[in-house]
VMD Tcl script that builds the backbone (N, CA, C; Angstrom):
set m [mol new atoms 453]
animate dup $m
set s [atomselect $m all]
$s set {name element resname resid chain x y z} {
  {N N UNK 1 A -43.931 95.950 -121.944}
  {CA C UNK 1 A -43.043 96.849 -121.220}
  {C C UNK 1 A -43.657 98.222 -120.985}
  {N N UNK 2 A -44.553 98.595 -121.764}
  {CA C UNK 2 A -45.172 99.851 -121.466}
  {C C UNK 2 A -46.598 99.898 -121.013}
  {N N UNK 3 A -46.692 98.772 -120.351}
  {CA C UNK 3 A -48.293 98.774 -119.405}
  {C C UNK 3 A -48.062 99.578 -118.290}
  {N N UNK 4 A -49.220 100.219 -117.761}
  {CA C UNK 4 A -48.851 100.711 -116.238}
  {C C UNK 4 A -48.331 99.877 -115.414}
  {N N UNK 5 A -48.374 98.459 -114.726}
  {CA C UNK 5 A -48.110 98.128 -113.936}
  {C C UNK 5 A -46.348 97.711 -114.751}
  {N N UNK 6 A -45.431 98.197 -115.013}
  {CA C UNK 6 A -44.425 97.354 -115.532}
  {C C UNK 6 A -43.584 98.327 -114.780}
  {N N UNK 7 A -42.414 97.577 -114.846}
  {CA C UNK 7 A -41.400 98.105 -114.042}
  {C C UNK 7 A -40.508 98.835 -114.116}
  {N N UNK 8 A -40.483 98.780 -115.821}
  {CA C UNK 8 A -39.520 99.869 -116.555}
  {C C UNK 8 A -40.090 101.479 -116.510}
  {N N UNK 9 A -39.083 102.668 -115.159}
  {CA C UNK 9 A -39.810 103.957 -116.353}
  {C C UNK 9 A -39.654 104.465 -117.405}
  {N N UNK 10 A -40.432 105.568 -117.809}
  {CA C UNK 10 A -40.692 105.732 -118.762}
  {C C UNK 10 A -40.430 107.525 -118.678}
  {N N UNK 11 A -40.007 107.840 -119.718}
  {CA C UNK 11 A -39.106 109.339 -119.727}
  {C C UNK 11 A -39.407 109.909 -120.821}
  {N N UNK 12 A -40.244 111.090 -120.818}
  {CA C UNK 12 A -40.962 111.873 -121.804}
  {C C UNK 12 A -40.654 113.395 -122.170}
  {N N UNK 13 A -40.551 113.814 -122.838}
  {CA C UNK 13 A -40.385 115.541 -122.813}
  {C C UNK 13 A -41.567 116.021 -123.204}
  {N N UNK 14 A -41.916 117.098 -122.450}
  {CA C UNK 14 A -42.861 117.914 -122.478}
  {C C UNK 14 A -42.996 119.250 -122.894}
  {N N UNK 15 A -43.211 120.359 -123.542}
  {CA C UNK 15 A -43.373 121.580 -123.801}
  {C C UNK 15 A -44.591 121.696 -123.279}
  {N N UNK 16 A -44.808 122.716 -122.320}
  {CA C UNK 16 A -45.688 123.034 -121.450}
  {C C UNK 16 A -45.936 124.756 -121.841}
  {N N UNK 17 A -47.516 124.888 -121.482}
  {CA C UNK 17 A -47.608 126.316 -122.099}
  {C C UNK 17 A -47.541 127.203 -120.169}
  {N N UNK 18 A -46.457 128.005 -120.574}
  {CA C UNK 18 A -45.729 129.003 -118.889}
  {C C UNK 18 A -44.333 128.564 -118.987}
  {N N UNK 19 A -44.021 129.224 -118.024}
  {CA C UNK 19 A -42.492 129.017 -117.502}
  {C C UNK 19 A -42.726 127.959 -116.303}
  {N N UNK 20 A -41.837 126.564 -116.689}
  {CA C UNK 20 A -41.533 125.700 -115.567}
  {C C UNK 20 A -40.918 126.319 -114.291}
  {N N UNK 21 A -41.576 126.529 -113.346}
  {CA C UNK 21 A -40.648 127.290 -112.316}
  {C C UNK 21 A -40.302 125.607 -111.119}
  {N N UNK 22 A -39.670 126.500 -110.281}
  {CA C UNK 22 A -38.899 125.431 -109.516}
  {C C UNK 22 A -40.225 124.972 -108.222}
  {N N UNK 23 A -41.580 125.720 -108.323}
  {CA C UNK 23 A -42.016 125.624 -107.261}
  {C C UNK 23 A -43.205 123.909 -108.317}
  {N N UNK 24 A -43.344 124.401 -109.197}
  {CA C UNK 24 A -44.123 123.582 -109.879}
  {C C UNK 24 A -43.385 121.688 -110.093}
  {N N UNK 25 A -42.124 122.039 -110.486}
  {CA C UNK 25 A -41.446 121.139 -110.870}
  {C C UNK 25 A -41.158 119.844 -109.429}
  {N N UNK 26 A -41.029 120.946 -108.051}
  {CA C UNK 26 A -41.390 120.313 -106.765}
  {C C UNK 26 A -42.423 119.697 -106.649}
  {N N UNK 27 A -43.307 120.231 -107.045}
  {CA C UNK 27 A -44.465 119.474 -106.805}
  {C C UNK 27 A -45.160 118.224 -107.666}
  {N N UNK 28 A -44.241 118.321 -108.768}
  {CA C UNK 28 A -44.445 116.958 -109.387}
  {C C UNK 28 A -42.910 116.217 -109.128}
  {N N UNK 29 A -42.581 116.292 -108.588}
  {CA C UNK 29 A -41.616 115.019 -107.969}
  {C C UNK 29 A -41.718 114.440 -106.691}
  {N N UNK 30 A -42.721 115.299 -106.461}
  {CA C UNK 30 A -43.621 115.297 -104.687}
  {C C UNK 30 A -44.699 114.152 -105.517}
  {N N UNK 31 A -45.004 114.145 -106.201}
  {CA C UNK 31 A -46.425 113.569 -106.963}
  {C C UNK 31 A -47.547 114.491 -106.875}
  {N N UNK 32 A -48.356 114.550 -107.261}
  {CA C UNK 32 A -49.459 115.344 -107.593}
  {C C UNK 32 A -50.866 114.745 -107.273}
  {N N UNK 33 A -51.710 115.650 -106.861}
  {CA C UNK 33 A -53.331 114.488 -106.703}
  {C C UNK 33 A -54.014 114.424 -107.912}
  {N N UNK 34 A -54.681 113.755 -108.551}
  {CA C UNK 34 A -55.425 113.717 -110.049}
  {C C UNK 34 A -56.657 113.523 -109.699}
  {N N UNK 35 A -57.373 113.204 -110.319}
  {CA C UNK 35 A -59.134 113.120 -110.115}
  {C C UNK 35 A -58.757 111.860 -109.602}
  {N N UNK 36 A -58.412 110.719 -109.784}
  {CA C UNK 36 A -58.091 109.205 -109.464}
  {C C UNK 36 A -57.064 108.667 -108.919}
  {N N UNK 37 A -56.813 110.013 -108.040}
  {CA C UNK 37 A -55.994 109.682 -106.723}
  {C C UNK 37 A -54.186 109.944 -106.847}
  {N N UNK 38 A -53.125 110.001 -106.150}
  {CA C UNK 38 A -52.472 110.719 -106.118}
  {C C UNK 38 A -51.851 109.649 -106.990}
  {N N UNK 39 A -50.426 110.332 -107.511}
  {CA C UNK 39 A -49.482 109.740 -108.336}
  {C C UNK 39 A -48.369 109.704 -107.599}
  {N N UNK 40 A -47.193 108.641 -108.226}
  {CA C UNK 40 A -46.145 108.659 -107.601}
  {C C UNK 40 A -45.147 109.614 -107.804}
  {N N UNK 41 A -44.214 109.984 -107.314}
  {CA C UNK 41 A -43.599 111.015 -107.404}
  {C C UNK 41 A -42.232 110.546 -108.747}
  {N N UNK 42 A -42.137 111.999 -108.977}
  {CA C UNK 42 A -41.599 111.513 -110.950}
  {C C UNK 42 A -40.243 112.271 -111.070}
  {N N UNK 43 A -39.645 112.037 -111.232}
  {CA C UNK 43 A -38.665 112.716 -111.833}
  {C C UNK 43 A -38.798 114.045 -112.706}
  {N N UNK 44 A -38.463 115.614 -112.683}
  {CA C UNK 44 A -38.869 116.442 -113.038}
  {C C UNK 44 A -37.993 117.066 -113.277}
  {N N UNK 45 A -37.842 117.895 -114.174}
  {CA C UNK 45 A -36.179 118.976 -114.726}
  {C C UNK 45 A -36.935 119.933 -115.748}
  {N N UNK 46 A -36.536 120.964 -115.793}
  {CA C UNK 46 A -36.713 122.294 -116.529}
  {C C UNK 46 A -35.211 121.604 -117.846}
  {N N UNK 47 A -35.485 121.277 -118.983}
  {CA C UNK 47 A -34.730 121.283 -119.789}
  {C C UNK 47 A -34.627 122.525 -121.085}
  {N N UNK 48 A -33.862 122.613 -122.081}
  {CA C UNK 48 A -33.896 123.286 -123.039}
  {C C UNK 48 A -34.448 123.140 -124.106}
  {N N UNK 49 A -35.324 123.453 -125.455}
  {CA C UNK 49 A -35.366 122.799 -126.394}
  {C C UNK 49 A -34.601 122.159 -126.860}
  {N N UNK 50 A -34.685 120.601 -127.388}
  {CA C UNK 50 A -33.803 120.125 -127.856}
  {C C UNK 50 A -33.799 120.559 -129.106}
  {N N UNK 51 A -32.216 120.415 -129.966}
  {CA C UNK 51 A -32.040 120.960 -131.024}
  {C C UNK 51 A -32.370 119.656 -132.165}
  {N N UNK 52 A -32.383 118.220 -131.716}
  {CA C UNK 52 A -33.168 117.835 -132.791}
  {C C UNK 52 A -34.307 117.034 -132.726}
  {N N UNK 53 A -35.722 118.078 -132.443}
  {CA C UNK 53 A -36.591 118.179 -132.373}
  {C C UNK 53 A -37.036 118.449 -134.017}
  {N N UNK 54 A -38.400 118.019 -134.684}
  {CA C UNK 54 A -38.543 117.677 -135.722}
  {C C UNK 54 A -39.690 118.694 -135.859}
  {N N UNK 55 A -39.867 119.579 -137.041}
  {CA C UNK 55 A -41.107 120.575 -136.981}
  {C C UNK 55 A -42.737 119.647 -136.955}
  {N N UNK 56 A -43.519 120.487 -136.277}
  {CA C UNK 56 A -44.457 119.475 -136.056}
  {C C UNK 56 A -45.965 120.343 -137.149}
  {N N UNK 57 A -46.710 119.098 -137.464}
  {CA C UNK 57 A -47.284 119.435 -138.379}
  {C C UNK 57 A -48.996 119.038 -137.891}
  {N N UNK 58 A -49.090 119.699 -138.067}
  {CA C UNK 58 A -50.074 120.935 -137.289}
  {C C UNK 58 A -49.203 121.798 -136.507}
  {N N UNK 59 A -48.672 122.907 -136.161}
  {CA C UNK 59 A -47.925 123.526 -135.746}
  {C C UNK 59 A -48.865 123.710 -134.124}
  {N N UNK 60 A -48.204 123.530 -132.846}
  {CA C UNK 60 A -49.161 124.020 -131.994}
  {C C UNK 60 A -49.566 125.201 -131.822}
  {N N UNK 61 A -50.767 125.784 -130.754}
  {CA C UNK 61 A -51.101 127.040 -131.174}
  {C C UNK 61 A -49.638 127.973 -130.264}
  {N N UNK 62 A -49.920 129.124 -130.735}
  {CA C UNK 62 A -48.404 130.173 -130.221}
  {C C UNK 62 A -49.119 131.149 -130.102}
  {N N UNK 63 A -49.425 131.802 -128.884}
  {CA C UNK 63 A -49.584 133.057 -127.882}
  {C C UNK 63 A -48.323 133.765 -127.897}
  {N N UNK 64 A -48.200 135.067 -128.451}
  {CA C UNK 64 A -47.439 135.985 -128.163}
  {C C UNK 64 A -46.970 136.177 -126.839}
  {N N UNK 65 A -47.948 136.323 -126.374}
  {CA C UNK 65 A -47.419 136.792 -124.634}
  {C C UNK 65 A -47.387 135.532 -123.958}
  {N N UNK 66 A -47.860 134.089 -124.141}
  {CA C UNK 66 A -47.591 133.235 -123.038}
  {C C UNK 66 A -46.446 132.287 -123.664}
  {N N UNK 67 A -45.453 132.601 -122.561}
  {CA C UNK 67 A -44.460 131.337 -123.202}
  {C C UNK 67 A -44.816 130.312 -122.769}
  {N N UNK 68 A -43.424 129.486 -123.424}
  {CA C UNK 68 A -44.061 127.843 -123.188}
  {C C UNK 68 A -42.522 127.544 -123.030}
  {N N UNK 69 A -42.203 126.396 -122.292}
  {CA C UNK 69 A -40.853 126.115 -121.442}
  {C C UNK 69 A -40.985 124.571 -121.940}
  {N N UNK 70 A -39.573 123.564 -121.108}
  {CA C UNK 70 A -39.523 122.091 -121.965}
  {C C UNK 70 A -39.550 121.312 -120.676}
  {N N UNK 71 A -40.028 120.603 -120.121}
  {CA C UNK 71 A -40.086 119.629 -118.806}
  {C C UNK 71 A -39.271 118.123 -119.317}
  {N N UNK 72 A -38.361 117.378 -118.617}
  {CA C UNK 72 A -37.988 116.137 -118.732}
  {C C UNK 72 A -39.013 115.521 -117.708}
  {N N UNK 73 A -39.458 114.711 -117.758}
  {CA C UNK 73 A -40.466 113.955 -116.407}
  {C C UNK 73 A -40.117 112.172 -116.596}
  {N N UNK 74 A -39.999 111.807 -115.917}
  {CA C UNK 74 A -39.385 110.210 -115.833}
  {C C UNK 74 A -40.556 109.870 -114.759}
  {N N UNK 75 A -41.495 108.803 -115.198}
  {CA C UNK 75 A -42.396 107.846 -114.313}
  {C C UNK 75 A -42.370 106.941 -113.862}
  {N N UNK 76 A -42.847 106.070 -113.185}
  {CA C UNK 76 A -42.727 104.974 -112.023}
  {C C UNK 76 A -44.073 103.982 -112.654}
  {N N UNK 77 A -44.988 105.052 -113.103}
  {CA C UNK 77 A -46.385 104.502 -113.467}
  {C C UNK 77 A -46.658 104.869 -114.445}
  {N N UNK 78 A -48.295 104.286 -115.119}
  {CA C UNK 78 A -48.199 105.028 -116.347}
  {C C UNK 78 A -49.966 105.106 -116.750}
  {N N UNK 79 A -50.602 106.106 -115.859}
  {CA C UNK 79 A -52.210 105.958 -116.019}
  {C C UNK 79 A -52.500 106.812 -117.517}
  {N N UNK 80 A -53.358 106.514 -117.660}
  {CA C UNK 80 A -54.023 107.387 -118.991}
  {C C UNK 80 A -53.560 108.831 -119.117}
  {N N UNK 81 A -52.988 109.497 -119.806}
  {CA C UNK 81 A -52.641 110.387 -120.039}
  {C C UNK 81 A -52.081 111.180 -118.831}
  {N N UNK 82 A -51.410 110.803 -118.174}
  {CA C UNK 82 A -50.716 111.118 -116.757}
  {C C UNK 82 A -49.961 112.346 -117.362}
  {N N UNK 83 A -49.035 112.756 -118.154}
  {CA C UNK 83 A -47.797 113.462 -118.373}
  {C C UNK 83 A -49.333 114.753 -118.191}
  {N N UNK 84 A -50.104 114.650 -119.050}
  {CA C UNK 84 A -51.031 115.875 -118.965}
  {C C UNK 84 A -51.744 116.078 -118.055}
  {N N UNK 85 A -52.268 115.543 -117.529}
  {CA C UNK 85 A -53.011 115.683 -116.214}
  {C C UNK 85 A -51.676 116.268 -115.079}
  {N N UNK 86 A -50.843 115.872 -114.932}
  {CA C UNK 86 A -49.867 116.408 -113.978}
  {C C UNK 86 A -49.470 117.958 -114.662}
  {N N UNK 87 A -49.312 117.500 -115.557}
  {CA C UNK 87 A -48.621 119.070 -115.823}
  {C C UNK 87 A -49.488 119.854 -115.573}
  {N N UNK 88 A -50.850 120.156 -115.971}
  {CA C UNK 88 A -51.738 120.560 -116.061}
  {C C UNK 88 A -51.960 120.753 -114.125}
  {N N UNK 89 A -52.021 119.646 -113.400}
  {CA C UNK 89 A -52.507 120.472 -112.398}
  {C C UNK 89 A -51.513 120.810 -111.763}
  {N N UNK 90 A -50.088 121.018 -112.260}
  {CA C UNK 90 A -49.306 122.145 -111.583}
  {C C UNK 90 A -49.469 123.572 -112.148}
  {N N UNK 91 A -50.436 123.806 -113.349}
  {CA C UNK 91 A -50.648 125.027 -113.793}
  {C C UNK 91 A -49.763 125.304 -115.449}
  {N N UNK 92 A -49.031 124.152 -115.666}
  {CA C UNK 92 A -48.348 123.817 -116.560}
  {C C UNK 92 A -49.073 122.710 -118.129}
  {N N UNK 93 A -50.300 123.333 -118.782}
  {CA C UNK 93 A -50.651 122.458 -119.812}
  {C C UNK 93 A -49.645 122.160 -120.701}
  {N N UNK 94 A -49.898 120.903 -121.039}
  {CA C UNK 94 A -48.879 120.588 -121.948}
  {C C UNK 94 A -49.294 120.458 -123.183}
  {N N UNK 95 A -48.369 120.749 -124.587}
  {CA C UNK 95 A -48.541 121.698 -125.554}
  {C C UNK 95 A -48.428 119.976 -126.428}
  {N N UNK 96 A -47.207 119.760 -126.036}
  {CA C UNK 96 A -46.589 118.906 -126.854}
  {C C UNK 96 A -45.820 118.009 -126.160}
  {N N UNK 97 A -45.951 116.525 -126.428}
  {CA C UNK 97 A -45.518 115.560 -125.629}
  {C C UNK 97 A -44.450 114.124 -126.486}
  {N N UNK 98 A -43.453 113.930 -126.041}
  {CA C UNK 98 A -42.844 112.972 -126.539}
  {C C UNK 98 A -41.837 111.806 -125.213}
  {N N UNK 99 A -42.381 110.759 -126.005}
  {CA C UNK 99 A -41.418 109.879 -124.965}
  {C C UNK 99 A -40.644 109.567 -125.350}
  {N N UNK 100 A -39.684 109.855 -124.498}
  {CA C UNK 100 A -38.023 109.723 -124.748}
  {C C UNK 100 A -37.534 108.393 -124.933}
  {N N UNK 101 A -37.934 107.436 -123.852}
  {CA C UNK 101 A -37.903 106.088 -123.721}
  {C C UNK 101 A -38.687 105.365 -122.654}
  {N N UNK 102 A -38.990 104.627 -122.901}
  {CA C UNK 102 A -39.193 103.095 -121.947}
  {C C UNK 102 A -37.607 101.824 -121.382}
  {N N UNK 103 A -37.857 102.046 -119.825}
  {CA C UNK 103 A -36.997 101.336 -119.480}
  {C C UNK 103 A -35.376 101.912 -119.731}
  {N N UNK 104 A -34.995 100.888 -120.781}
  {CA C UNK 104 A -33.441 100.771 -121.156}
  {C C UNK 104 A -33.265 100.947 -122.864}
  {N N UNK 105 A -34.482 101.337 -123.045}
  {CA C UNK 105 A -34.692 101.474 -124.595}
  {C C UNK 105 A -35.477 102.804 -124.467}
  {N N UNK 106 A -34.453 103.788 -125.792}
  {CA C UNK 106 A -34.958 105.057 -126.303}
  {C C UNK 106 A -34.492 105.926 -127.394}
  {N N UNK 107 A -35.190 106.799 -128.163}
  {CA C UNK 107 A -35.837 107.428 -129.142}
  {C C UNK 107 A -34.228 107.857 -129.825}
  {N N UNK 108 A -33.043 107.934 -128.950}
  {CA C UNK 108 A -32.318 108.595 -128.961}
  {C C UNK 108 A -31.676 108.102 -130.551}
  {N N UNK 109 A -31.315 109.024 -131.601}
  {CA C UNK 109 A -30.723 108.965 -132.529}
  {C C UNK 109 A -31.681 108.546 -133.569}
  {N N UNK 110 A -32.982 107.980 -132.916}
  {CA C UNK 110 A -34.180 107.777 -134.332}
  {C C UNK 110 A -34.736 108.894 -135.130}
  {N N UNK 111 A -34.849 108.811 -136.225}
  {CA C UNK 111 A -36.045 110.246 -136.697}
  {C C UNK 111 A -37.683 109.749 -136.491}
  {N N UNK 112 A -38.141 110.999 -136.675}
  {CA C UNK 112 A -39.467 110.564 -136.588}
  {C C UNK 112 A -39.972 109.079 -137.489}
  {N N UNK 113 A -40.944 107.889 -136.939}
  {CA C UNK 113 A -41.444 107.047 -137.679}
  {C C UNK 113 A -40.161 106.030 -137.962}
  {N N UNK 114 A -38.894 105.877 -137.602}
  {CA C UNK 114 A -38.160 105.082 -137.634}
  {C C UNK 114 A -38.286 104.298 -136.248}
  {N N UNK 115 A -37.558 103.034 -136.985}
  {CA C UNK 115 A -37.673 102.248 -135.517}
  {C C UNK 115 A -36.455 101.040 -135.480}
  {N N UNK 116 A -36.165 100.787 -134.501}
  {CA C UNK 116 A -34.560 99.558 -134.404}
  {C C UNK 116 A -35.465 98.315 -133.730}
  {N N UNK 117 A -34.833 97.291 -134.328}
  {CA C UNK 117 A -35.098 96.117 -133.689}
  {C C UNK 117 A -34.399 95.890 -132.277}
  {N N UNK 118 A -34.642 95.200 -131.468}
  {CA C UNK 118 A -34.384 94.891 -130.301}
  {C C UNK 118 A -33.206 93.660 -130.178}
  {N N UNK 119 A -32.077 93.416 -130.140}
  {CA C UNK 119 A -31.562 92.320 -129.972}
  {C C UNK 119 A -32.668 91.290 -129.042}
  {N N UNK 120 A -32.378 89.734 -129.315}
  {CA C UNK 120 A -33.208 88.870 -128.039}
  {C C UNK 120 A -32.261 89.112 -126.824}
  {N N UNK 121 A -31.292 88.912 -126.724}
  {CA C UNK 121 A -30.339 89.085 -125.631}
  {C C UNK 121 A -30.260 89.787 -124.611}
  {N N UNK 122 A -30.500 91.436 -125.780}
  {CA C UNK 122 A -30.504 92.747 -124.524}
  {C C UNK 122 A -31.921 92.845 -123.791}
  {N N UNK 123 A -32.900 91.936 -125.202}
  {CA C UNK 123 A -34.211 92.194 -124.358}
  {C C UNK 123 A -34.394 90.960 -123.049}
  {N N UNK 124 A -33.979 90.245 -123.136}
  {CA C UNK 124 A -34.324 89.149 -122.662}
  {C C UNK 124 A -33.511 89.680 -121.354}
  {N N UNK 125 A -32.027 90.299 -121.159}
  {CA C UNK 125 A -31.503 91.038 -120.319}
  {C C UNK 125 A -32.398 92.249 -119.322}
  {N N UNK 126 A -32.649 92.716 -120.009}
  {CA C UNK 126 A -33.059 94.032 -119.487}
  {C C UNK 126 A -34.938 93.304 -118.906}
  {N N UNK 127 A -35.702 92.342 -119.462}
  {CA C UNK 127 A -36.780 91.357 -118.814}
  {C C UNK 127 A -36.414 90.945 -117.962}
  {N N UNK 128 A -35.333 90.151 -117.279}
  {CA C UNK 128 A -35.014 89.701 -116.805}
  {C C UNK 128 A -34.336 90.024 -115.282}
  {N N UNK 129 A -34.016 91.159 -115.421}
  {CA C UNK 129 A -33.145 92.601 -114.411}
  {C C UNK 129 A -34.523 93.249 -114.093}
  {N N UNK 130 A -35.833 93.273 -114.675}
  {CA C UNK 130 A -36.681 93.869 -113.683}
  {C C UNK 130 A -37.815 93.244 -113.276}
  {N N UNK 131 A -37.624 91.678 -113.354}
  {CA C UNK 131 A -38.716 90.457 -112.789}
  {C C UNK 131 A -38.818 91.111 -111.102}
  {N N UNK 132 A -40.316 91.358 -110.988}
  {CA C UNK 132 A -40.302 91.442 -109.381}
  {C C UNK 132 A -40.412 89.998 -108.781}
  {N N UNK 133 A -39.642 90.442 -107.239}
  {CA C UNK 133 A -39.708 89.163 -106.492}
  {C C UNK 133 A -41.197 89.235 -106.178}
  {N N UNK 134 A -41.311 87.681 -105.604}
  {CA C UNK 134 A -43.058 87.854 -104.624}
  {C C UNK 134 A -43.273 88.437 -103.744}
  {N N UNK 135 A -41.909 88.637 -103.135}
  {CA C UNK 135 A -42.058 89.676 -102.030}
  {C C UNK 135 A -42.734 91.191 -102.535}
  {N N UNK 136 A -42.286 91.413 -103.090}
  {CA C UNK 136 A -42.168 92.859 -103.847}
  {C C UNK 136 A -43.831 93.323 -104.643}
  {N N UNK 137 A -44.598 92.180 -104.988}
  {CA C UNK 137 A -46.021 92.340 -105.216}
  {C C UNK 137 A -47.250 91.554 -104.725}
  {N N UNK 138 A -47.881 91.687 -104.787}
  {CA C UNK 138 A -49.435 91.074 -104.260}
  {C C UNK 138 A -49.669 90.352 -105.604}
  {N N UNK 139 A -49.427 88.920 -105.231}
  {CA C UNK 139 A -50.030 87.954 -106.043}
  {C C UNK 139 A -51.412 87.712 -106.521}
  {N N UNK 140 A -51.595 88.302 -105.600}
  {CA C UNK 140 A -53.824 88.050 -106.420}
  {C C UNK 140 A -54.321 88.314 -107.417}
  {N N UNK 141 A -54.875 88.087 -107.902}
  {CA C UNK 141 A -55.840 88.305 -109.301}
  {C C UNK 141 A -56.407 89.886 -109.050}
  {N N UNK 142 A -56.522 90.281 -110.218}
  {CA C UNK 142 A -57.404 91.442 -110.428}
  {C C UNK 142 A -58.647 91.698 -109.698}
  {N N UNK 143 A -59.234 90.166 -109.304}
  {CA C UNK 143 A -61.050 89.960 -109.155}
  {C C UNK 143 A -60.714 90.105 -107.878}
  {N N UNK 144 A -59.685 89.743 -107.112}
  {CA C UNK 144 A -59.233 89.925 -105.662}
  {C C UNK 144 A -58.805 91.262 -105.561}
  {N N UNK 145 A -58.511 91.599 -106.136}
  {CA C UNK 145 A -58.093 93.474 -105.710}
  {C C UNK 145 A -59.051 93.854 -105.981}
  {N N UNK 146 A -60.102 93.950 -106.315}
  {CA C UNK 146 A -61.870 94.553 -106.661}
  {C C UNK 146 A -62.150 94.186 -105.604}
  {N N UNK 147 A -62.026 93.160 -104.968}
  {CA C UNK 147 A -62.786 93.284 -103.643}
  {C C UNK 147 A -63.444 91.308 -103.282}
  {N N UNK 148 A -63.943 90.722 -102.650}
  {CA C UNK 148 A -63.649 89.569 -102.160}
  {C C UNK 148 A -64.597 88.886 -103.595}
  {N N UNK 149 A -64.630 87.379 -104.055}
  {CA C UNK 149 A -65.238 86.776 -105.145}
  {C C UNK 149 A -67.353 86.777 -104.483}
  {N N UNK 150 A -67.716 86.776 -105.655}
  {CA C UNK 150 A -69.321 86.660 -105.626}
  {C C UNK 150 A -69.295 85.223 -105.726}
  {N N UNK 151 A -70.196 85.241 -104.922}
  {CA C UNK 151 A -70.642 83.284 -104.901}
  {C C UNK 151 A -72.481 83.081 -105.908}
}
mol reanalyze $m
mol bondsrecalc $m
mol representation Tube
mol addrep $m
């Protein structure tokens, strides 16, 4: 469920070092270009600290004069370290990163390092509600999206 190509997004909070402004936050719901080409456009919100957020150990570093603000970002995709690379090239590094959830499943009410089992039912539900049709993807192999087979 949490490969890039899967269908469930995926919803992370971010503490970013600046103030999230509204021109930045546009531009990652616009999608953003990365070294490896543009991204899809994400879901983006200026949120508050949440209040149960857990002290973090290594403490990140803290600049007097530069604040740091909280981003919600919800994805479509999920390349290598995407949440940072986007933030980052809106001018927004990110400090500190957590995912909220995957899909229909999330963090909500866990503490750190805890974890809930999955009913089969809801999972098998919620698998089942985001099977793409054939219409909907390119059936070919990997070796076919690289480009035609070597003989």
């Amino acid at each position: 469920i949490s490969q890039p190509g899967a269908p469930f997004p995926k919803r992370y909070l971010a503490q970013v070092e600046g103030m999230a402004g509204e021109d930045a936050l546009r531009s990652l719901r616009a999608g953003v270009v990365l070294a490896d080409g543009p991204t899809r456009p994400a879901g983006a919100r200026s949120v508050d600290e949440p209040d149960w957020l857990w002290p973090r150990d290594l403490p990140i570093r803290h600049r007097k004069l530069i604040p740091t603000s909280w981003i919600e970002l919800t994805l479509s995709e999920g390349r290598n370290r995407q949440v940072r690379r986007m933030t980052a090239a809106v001018g927004l590094p990110t400090l500190r990163l957590i995912r909220l959830g995957v899909g229909p499943w999330s963090v909500e009410g866990l503490s750190p390092g805890a974890w809930r089992q999955v009913p089969v039912p809801e999972a098998e539900a919620a698998l089942a509600g985001a099977r793409l049709s054939r219409s909907a993807h390119d059936p070919r192999s990997a070796s076919r999206v690289r480009g035609p087979a070597r003989r």
